[in-house]
N, C-alpha and C positions, 0 to 999 in steps of 0.2 A: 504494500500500500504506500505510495507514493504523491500526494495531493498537495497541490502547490497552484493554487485556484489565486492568490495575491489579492488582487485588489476587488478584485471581479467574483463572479458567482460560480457557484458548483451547478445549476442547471438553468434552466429558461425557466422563469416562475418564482425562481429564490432570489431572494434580495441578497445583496452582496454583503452586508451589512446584518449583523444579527441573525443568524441561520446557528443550526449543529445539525448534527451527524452520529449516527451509531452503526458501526457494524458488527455484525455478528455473525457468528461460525464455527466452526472448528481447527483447530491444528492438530497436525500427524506428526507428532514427532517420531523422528524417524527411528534412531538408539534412544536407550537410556543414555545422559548424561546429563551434565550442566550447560543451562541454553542461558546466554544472556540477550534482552529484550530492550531495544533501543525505541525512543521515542522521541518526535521534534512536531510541537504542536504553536499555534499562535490563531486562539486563545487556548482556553483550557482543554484539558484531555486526562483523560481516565482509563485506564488497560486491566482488564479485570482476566483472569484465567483460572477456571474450574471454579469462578465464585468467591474467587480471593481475589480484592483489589489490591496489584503489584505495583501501580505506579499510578499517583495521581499527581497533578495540578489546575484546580478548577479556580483558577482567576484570571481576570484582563493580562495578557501581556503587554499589552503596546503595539510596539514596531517590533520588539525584538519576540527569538522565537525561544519559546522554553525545551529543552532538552535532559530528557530522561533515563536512566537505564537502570534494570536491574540485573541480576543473576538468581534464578533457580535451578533445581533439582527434579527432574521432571523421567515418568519411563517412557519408555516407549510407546506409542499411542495414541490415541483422540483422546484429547481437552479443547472443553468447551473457552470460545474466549471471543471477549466485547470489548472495542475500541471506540468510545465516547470523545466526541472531540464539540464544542461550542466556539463560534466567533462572532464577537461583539463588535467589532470594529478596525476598518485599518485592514493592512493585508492578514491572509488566513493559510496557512499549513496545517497538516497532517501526513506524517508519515511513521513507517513502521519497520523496523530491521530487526532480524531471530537469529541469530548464531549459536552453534552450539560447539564445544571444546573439539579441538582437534582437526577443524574446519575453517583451511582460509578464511573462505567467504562464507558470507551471510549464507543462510538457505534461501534456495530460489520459491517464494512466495507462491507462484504458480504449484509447484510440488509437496506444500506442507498447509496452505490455506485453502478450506471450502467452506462454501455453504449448504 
């Protein structure tokens, strides 16, 4: 998830201005391991996984963008997960990166995210 919408709107119909967004889905992790869970939202943004909220920020940023990450411990499998994102004002991101130990790169989102 990649959304870099700025100044402008996420669809024909939404105001550019004061909108949010939720998605929701599943991830597949693919091994057990340790995934860390990258976030860069402007305004707030919430990342909930299996019902546990791991990463929040539900305030105005401004201009600038808030950036987040954790690290859990996760097996192998489907978990449920929700990305909440609000903007109030000013340009607006949302984005999402999952890596997990022992793996260059991120996981390719296409292969680890559905609905």
């Amino acid at each position: 998830m990649d959304f870099d919408w700025k100044s402008g709107s996420p669809e024909r119909g939404v105001p550019a201005d004061g909108f949010s967004t939720r998605l929701e889905g599943w991830f597949r992790a693919p091994k057990d391991g340790n995934y860390s869970l990258f976030v860069v939202s402007n305004d707030g943004a919430r990342l909930t996984l299996d019902e546990k909220v791991l990463l929040e920020s539900w305030q105005e940023q401004g201009w600038q963008n808030w950036f987040g990450t954790t690290d859990v411990k996760l097996l192998a499998g489907w978990h449920r997960i929700r990305l909440e994102h609000f903007e109030a004002r000013g340009g607006a991101r949302l984005l999402l990166r999952i890596g997990v130990d022992g793996e260059e790169r991120p996981l390719k989102q296409a292969d680890c995210l559905f609905h």
